[in-house]
C-alpha positions as CSV (number, residue, x, y, z in Angstrom):
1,X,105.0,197.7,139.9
2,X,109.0,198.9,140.3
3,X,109.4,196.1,143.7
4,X,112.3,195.0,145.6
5,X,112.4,191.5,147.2
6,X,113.7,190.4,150.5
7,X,114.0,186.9,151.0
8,X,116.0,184.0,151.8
9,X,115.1,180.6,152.2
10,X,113.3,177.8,150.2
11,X,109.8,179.5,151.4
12,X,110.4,183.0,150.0
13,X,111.5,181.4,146.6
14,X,107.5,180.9,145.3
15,X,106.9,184.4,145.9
16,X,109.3,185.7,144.0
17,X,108.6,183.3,141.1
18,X,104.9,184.5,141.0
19,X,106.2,188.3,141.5
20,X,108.1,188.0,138.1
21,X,105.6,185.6,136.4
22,X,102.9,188.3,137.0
23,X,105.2,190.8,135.4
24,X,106.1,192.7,138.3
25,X,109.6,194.6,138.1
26,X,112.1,193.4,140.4
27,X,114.9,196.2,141.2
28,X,116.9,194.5,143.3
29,X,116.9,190.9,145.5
30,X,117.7,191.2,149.3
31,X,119.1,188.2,151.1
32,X,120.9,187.0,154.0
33,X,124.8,186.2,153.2
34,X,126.3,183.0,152.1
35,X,126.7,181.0,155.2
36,X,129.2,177.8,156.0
37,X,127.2,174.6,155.0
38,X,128.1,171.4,153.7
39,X,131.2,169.0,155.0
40,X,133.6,171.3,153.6
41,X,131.5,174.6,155.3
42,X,132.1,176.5,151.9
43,X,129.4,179.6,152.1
44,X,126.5,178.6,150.3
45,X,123.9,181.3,149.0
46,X,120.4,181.5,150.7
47,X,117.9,179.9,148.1
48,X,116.7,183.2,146.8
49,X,119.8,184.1,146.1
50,X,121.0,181.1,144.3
51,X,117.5,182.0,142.3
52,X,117.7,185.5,141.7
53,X,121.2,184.9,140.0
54,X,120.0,182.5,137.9
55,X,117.5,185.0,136.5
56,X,119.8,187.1,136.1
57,X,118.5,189.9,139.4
58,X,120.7,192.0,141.3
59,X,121.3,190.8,144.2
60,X,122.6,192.5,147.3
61,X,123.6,190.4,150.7
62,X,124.4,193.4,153.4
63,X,125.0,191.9,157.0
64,X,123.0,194.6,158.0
65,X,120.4,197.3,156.5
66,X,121.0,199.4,159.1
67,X,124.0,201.5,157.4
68,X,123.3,204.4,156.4
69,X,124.7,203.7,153.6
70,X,122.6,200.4,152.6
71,X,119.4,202.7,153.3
72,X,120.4,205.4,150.7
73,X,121.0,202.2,148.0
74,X,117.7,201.0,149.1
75,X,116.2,204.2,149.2
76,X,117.6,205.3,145.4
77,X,115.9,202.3,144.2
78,X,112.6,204.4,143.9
79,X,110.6,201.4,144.6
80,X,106.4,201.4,144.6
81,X,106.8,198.3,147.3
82,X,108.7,196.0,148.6
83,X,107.9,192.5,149.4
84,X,109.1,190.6,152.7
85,X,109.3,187.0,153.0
86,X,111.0,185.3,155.4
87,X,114.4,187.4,155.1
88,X,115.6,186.8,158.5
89,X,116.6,190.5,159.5
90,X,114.5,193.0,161.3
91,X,114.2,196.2,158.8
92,X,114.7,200.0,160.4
93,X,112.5,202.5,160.1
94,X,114.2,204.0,156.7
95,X,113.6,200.8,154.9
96,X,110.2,200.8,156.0
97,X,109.3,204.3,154.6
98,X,111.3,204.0,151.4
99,X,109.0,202.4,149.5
100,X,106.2,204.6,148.1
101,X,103.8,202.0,148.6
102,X,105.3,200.3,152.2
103,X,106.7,197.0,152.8
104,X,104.3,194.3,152.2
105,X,105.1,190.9,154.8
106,X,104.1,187.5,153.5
107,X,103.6,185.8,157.2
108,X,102.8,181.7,157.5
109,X,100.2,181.9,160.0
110,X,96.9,183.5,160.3
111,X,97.9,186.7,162.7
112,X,98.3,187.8,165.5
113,X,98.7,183.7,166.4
114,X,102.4,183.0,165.9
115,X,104.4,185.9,165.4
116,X,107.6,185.4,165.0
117,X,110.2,183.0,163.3
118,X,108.5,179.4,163.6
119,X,104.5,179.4,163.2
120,X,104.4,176.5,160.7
121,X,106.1,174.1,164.0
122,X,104.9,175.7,166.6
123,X,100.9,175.6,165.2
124,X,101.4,171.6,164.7
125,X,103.1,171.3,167.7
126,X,100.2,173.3,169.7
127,X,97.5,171.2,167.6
128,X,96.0,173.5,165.5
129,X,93.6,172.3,163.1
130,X,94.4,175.1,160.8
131,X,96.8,177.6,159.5
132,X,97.6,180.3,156.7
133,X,99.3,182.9,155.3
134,X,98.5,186.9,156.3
135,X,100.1,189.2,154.1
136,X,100.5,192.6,156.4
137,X,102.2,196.1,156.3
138,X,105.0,196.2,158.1
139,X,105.8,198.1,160.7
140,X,108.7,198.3,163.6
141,X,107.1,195.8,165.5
142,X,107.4,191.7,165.2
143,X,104.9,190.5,163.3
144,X,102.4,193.5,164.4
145,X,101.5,195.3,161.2
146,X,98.1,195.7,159.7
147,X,97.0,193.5,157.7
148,X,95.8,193.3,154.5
149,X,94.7,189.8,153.7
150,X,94.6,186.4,155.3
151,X,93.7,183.5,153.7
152,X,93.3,180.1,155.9
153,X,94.3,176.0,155.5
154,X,93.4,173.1,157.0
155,X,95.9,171.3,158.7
156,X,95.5,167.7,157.1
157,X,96.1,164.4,159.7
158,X,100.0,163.7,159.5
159,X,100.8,166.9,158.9
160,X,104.6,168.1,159.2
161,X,106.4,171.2,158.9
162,X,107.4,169.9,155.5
163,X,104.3,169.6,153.9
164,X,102.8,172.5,155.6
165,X,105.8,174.8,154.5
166,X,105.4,173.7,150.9
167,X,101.3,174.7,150.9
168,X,101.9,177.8,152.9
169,X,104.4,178.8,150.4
170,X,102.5,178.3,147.4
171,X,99.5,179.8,149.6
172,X,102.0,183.4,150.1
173,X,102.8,183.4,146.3
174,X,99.1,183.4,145.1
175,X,97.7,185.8,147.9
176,X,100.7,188.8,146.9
177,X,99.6,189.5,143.5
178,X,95.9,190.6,145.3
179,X,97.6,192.0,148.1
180,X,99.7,194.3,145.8
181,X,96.9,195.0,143.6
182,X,94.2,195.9,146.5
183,X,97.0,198.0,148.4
184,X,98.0,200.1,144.7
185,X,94.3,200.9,144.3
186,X,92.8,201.2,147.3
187,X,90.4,198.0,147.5
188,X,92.0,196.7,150.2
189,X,92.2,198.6,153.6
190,X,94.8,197.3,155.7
191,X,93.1,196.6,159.1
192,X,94.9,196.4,162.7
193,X,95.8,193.2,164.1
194,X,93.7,192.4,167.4
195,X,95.8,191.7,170.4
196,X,93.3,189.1,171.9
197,X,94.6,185.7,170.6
198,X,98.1,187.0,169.9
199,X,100.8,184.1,170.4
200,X,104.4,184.2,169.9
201,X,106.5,181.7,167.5
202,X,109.8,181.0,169.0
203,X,112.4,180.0,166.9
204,X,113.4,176.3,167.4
205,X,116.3,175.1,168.7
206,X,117.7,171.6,169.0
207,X,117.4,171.5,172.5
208,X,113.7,170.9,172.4
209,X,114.5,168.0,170.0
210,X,114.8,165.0,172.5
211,X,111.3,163.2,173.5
212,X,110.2,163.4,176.7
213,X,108.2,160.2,177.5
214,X,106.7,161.7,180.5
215,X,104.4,163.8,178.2
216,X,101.4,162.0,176.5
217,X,102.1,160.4,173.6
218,X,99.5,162.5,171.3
219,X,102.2,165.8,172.2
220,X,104.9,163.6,171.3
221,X,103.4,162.6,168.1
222,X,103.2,166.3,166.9
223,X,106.3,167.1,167.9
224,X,107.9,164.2,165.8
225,X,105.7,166.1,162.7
226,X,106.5,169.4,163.8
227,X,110.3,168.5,164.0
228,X,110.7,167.0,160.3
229,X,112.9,167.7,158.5
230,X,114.3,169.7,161.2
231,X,116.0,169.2,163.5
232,X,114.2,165.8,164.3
233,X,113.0,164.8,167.0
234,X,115.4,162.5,169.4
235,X,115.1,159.6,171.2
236,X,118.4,158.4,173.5
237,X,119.2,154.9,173.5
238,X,122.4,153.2,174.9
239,X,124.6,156.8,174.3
240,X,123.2,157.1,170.7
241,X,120.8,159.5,169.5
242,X,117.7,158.4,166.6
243,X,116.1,160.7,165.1
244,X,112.0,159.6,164.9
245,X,111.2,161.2,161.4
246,X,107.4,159.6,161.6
247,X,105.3,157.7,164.4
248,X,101.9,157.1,165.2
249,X,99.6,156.3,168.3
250,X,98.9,153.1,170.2
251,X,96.6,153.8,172.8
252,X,95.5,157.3,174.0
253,X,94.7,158.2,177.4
254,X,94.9,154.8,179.5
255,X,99.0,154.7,181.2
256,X,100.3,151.6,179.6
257,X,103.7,151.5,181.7
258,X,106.8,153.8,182.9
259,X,107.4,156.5,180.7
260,X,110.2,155.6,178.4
261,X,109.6,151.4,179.2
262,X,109.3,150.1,175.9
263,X,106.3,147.7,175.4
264,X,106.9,145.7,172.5
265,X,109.1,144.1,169.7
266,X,108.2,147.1,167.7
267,X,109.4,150.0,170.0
268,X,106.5,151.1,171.4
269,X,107.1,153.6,174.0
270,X,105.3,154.4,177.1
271,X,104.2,157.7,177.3
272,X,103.1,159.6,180.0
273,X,99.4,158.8,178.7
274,X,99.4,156.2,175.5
275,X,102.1,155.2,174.2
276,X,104.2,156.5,171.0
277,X,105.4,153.7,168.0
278,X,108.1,155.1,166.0
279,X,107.5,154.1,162.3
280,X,111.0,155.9,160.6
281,X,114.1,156.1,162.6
282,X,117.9,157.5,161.8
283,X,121.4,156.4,163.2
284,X,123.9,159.1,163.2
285,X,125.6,158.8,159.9
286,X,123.3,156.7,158.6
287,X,120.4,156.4,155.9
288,X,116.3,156.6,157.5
289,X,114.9,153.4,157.7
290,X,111.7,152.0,158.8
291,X,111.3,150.6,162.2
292,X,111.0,147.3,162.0
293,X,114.5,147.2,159.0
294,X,116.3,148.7,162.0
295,X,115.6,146.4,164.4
296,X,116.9,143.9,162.6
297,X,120.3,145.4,162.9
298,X,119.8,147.4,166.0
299,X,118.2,145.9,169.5
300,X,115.6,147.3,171.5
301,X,114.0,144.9,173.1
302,X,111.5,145.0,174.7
303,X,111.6,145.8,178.8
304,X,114.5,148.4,177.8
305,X,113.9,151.8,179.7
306,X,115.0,155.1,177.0
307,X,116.2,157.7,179.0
């Protein structure tokens, strides 16, 4: 099939791979525009892109696809589909109907739970014990199309968004090629979303990042998975923030002290139920180390009170 691809990050990059490795023509590549990154903030391509013109695609990076003149380009690509993943710009209605075919959606959960930008973090941080990929036609709505194929994980114990994103992605590259093939020749009807069980995905932001010991310690725990690699979850000690990049339990539902009153010589943290031991901490500016290394260059004792 003629396709164009719209993608940008890390996630997007499998599909693509398995698009051309299945022999699919790619017209053109779509993603976001080189951004500021790095100490010098030089713009950096998105990952696709940084792919795409390695292979050797075209590659176009419009700030927006609503110009007119952006939909007529997209429009004179006489495409059979194109393929969404993760591209970080809400597409008009003249993209949508440009493709003979549609626009095809590769979405990491299992809709209508968590539409929208952050399902892989907000399902750990909600507890789900599973989660997916739903590939869907798109229409003007968030996340709302019909869908034409969902295929489900377990979430394993320790789960982050890390290791989560990297299954889901390989999950999204294997389930398009089906996807494609079912919509081309009919097999597969695309079926309406049901609004009962419909949740929203809200981006994240690095507000929610700092723990909040007055919570039990098993939400804690997922948020410190949910938050890795980013943007970590915080604890505040003396002025300085750590980043908690991995932690377990120690003790459930019984109140162990003040929220925040650390117990121990090995930072455990009481919660507002349980208590939460941090097992990988960060200093600003400084390499990850394991909790019991950083103590030996960094007091907490025990008795302190985190904020």
């Amino acid at each position: 099939m003629r396709l164009a691809f719209l993608g940008s990050p890390a996630f997007a990059q499998a599909t693509l791979e398995a698009l051309l490795a299945a022999g699919h023509e790619i017209a053109c590549v779509y993603a976001q525009p080189p951004r500021p990154a790095g100490r010098g903030q030089k713009p950096r391509p998105a990952p696709v892109q940084a792919f795409a013109e390695r292979r050797g695609l075209p590659v176009r990076t419009p700030t927006s696809l609503r110009d007119p003149a952006e939909q007529a380009a997209f429009a004179a690509l006489a495409l059979d589909a194109a393929v969404v993943v993760a591209y970080g710009q809400i597409l008009p209605r003249a993209i949508l109907a440009a493709p003979r075919l549609g626009c095809l959606n590769v979405h990491a959960s299992l809709l209508p739970r968590w539409r929208g930008a952050a399902p892989i973090q907000r399902a750990i941080l909600a507890g789900d014990t599973e989660s997916g990929v739903t590939i869907m036609l798109m229409d003007e709505g968030l996340d709302t199309g019909p869908m034409l194929l969902r295929q489900a994980v377990p979430l394993a114990p320790g789960e982050t968004a890390q290791t989560l994103h990297d299954k889901l992605a390989a999950l999204g590259a294997e389930a398009i090629l089906p996807a494609l093939q079912g919509l081309a020749d009919g097999s597969l009807p695309a079926l309406p979303q049901p609004e009962q069980g419909a949740t929203y995905a809200a981006k994240l932001s690095r507000a929610e990042a700092r723990l909040d010991w007055s919570r039990p310690a098993v939400e804690l725990e997922r948020q410190v998975r949910a938050f890795t690699p980013w943007p970590g979850a915080l604890l505040e000690h003396e002025g300085q923030r750590l980043k908690v990049l991995a932690a377990e339990l120690a003790g459930l539902d019984e109140v162990l002290g003040d929220p925040g009153l650390v117990l121990d010589d090995r930072l455990t943290v009481a919660c507002g139920r349980g208590a939460l031991r941090p097992k990988l901490l960060q200093r600003p500016g400084k390499a990850p180390l394991e909790t019991d290394a950083l103590l030996r260059g960094y007091a907490i004792p025990s008795g302190t009170r985190l904020p």
